[in-house]
C-alpha positions in Angstrom: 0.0 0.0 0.0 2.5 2.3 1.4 4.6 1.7 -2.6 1.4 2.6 -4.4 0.8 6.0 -2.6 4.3 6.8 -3.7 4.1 5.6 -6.6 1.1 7.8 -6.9 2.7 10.6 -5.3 5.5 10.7 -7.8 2.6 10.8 -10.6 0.9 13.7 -9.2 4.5 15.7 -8.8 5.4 15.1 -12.0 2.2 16.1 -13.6 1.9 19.4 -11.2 5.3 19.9 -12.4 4.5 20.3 -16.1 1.1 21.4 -16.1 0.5 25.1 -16.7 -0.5 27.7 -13.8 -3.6 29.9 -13.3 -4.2 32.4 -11.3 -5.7 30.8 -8.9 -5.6 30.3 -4.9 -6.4 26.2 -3.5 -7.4 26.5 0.3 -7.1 22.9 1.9 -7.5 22.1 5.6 -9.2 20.2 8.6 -11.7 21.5 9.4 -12.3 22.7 5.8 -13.6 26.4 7.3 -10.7 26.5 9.7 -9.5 30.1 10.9 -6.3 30.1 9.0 -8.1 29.5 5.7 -11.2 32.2 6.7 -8.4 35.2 7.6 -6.3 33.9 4.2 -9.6 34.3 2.2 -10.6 37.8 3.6 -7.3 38.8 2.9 -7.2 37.7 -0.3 -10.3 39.6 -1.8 -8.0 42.4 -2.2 -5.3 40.8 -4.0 -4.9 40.6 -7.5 -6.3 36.9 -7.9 -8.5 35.8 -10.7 -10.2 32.4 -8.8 -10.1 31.0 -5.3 -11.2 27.4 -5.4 -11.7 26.4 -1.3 -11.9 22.2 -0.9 -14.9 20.9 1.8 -15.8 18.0 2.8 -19.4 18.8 2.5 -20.9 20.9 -0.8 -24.5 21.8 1.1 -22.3 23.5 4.7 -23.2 27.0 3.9 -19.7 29.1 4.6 -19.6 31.2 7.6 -18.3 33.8 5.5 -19.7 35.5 2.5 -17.9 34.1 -0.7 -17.7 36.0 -3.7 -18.3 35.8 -7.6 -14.7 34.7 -8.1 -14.8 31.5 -5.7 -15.9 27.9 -6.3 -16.0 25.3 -3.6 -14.8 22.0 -4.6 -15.1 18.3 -2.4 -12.3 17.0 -0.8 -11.0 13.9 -3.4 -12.9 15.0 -6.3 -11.6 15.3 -9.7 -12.0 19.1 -9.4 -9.6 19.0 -6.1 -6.9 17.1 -8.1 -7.1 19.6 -10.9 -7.3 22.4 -9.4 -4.3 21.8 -6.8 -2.3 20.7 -9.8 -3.1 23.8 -12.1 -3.4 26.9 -9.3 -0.4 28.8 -8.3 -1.1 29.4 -4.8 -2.0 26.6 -2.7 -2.6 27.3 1.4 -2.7 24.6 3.7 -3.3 23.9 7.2 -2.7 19.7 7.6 -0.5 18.9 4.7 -1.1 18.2 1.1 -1.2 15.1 -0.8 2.3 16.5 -2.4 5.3 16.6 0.5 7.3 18.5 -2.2 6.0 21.1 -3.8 7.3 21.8 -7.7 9.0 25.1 -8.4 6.1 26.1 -10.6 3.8 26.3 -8.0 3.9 28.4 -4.3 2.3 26.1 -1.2 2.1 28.3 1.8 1.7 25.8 5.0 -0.5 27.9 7.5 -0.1 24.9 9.9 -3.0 25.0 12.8 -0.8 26.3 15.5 2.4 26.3 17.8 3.0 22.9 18.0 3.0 22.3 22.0 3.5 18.7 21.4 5.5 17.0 19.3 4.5 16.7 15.8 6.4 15.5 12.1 9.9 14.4 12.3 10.2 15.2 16.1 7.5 12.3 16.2 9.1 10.4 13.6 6.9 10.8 10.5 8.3 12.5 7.5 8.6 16.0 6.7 7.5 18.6 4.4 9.1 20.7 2.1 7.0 24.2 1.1 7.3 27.1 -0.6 6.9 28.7 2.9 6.2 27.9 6.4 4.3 30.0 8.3 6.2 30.8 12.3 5.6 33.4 14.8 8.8 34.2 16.3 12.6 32.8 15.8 12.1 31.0 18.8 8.9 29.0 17.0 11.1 29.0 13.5 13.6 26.8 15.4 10.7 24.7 16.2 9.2 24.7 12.9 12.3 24.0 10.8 13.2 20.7 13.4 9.5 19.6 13.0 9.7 19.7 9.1 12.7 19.7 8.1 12.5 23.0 6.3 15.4 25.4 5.8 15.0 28.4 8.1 15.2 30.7 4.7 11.4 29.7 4.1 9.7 29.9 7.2 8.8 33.4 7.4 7.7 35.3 11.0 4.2 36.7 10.2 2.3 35.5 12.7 -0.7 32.5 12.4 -3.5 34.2 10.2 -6.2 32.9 12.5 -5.1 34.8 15.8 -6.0 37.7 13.1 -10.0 36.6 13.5 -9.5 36.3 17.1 -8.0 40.1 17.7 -11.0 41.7 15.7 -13.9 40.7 17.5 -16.9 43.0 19.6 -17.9 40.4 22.2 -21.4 41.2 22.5 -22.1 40.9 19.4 -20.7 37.2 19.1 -22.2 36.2 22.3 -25.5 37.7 20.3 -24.8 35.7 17.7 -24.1 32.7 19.4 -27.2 32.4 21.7 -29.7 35.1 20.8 -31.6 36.0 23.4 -29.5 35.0 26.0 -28.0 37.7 28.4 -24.2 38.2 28.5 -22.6 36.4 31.6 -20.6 37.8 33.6 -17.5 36.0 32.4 -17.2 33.5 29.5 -15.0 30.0 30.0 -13.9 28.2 27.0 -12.7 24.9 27.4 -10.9 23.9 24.5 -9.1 20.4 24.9 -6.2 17.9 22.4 -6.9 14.8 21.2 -5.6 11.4 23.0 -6.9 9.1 20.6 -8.6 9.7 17.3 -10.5 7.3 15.5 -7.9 8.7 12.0 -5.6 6.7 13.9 -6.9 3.8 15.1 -5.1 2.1 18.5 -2.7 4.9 19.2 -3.1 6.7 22.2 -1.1 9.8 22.9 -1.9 9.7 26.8 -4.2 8.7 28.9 -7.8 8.9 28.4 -10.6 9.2 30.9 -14.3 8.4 30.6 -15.0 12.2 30.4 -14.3 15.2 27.6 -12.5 17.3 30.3 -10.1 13.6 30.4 -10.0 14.3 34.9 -10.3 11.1 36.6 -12.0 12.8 39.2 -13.6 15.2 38.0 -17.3 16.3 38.8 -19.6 18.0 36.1 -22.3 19.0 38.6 -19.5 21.0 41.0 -18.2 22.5 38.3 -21.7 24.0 36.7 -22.5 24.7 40.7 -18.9 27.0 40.9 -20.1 28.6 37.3 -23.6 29.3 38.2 -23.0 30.9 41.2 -21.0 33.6 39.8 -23.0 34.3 36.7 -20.3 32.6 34.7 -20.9 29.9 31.8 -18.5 27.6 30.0 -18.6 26.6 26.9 -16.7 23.2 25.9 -15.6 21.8 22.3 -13.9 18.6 22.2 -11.2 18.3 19.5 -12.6 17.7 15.9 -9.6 14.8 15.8 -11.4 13.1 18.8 -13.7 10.1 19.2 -17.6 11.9 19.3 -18.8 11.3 22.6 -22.4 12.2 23.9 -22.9 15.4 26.0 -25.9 17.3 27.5 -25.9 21.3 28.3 -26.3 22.2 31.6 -27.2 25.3 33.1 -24.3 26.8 32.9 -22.2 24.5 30.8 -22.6 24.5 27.1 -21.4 22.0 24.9 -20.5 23.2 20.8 -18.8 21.1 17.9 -18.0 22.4 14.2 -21.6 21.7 13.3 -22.8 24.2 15.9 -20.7 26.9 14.6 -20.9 26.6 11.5 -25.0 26.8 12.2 -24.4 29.9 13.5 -22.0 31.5 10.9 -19.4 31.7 13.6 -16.0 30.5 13.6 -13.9 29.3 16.4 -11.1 32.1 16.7 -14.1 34.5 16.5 -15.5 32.6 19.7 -12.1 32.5 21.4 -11.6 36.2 20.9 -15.1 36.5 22.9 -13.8 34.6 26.3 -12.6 35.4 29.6 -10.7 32.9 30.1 -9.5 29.7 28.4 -9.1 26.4 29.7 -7.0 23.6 28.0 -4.4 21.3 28.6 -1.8 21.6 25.7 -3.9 22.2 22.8 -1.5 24.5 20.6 -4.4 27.3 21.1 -2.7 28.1 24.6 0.0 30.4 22.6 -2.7 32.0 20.5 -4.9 32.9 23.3 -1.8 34.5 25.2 -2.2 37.2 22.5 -5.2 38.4 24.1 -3.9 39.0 27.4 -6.2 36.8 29.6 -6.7 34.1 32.2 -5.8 30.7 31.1 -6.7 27.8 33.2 -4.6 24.4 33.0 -5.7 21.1 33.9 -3.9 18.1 32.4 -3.8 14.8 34.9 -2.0 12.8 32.5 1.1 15.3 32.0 3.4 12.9 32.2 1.8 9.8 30.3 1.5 12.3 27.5 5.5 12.8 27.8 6.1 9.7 27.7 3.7 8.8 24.4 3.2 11.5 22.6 6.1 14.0 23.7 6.5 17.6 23.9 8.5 20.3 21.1 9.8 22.2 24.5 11.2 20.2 28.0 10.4 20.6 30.5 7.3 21.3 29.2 6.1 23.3 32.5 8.4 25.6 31.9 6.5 26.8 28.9 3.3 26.9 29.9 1.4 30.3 30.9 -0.2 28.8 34.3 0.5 26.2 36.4 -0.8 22.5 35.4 -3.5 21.4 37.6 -3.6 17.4 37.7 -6.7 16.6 39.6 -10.3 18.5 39.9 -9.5 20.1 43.5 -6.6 21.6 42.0 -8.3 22.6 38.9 -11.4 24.2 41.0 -8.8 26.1 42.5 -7.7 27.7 40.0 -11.1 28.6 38.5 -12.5 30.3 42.1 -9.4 32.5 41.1 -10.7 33.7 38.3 -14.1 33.4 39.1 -12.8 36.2 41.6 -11.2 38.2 39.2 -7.7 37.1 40.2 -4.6 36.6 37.4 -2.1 35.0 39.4 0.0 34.3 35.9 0.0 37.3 34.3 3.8 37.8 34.4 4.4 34.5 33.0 2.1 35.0 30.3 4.1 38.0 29.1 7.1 36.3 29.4 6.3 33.9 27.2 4.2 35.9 24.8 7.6 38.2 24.2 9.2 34.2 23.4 6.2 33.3 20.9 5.6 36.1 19.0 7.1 38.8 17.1 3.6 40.5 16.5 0.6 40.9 18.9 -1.3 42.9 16.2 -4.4 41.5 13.7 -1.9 41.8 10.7 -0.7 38.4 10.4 -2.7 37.8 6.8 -1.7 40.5 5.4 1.9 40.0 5.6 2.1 36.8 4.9 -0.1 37.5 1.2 2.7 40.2 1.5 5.9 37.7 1.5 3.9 35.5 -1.1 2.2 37.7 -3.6 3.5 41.2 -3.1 2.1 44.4 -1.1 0.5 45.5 -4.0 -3.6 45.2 -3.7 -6.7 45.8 -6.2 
């Protein structure tokens, strides 16, 4: 199996290689309207362009943005996918391409889908890739990038991720509006925003440990948690990772759990939700870095720290040390840490500017901008 994809592989490079260009921009990723890919398109509808084709999994999800005259959407596999990401001159992608080398005809910008917290490509022994350019947010996170892919430093450019770009250009009454209309602003809004340990794309791999419950706590209890919430006009909203195994969970009072379906229901996208929190809780998910951008709580509760070490592994040891707040690794801890912020304490705020000034070179919503910039030129319609 593993000789026919390359054989395959090799097909598709060579014909890519001869085949003639358009003008034309391929957005590919997982989810297929993920942030990275909605920020690229806005940006893009000033650039000189003449088609945008965007590949989705499903043909009858209506976007959550507005598309216009000069964009087709295309399904993932189709014939149209495989033409168009032979024949367009920009591609953009956000979880790799069915090409790991991309031909000198053609520019493949990988967006990625975030600061890789754990370990990911050839620091987890897969293979690497070998774009055009690769997006990073500082030199620090170039370092990481360029071990994780194997890329020469020359072509991963610091622009910042074009999602955190969604996330910094938000009014949050006006999502919360849009998100449940009707429903009075809480006091403060929780996101609880969880990795994968297993995924049913790879099936009997487990990167840690996995407990019988989407906030993966051993002891932890729902009903306290919506109790501590409720009391304090607070709500949480909770979205497993679109990798993970679909599990089945009912809203409570305060406790409000959302999936891609949900948002895309509502025309929202994720960043635009994030940007729209208090305070974000997680355990390594790579969205930790982007959320430091804002300048707000972040909660951390991740019992199986050290089975995740030694599984799935880390991009910076010890691990801890790179974190904006301290771990909590059971639900007394964890409860601890939210009556702090329930009570309007940041205890972590000087860590979290440490380690922004280590992640990022830019804390501004300009990120899609200057990386259409570095590909295509500052010039605009």
């Amino acid at each position: 199996m593993k000789v026919l994809g390359s054989i395959a592989r090799a097909l598709a490079y060579g014909l890519t290689r001869i085949l003639p260009k358009s003008q034309t921009a391929i957005l590919r990723g997982f989810p297929s309207y993920e942030d990275n890919l909605i920020a690229i398109y806005c940006a893009l509808s000033v650039r000189h362009i003449d088609r945008i084709v965007w590949v989705v999994n499903d043909l009858s999800v209506e976007p959550p943005v507005p598309l216009s005259p000069n964009t087709r959407l295309v399904k993932r596999g189709s014939v149209q996918d495989f033409y168009y990401s032979m024949t367009s001159r920009f591609l953009f992608i956000t979880h790799g391409h069915f090409l790991r080398n991309t031909p000198s005809n053609q520019i493949c910008i990988n967006l990625w889908h975030g600061i890789p917290f754990k370990a990911i490509g050839k620091t987890q022994g897969r293979e690497g890739r070998s774009d055009t350019f690769l997006i990073a947010t500082s030199d620090f996170t170039r370092n990481i990038f360029a071990q994780a892919f194997g890329t020469d430093k020359e072509r991963i450019i610091i622009t910042g991720q074009a999602r955190t770009d969604r996330m910094l250009a938000v009014v949050r009454e006006e999502i919360w509006d849009r998100a449940f209309p009707g429903t009075p602003l809480p006091k403060k809004i929780f996101f609880w925003l969880p990795t994968f340990r297993q995924t049913p794309h790879f099936e009997g791999h487990s990167d840690g440990s996995l407990f019988d419950n989407v906030f993966n706590c051993s002891d932890f209890s729902e009903t306290a948690f919506n109790e501590a919430l409720k009391e304090q006009n607070a709500v949480c909203l909770v979205k497993p990772h679109p990798m993970a195994a679909r599990k089945s969970m009912a809203d409570r009072s305060n406790i409000r759990y959302i999936n891609e379906d949900w948002l895309l229901a509502r025309r929202l996208s994720l960043y635009e939700l994030v940007g729209a929190t208090d305070c974000l809780i997680s355990d390594v998910s790579s969205i930790i870095a982007d959320f430091m951008l804002l300048d707000r709580p972040i909660i951390l509760l991740f019992e199986d720290i050290l089975a995740y070490a030694s599984n799935r592994g880390f991009s910076f040891n010890p691990i801890t040390d790179y974190l904006p707040a301290n771990v909590a690794r059971n639900f007394e801890d964890f409860m601890t840490e939210l009556r702090a912020v329930l009570g309007d304490q940041d205890n972590y705020a000087s860590k979290r500017a440490e380690l922004r000034h280590l992640f990022f070179d830019h804390l501004d919503a300009g990120a899609s901008d200057r990386i259409l910039d570095h590909v295509m030129g500052a010039k605009r319609r």
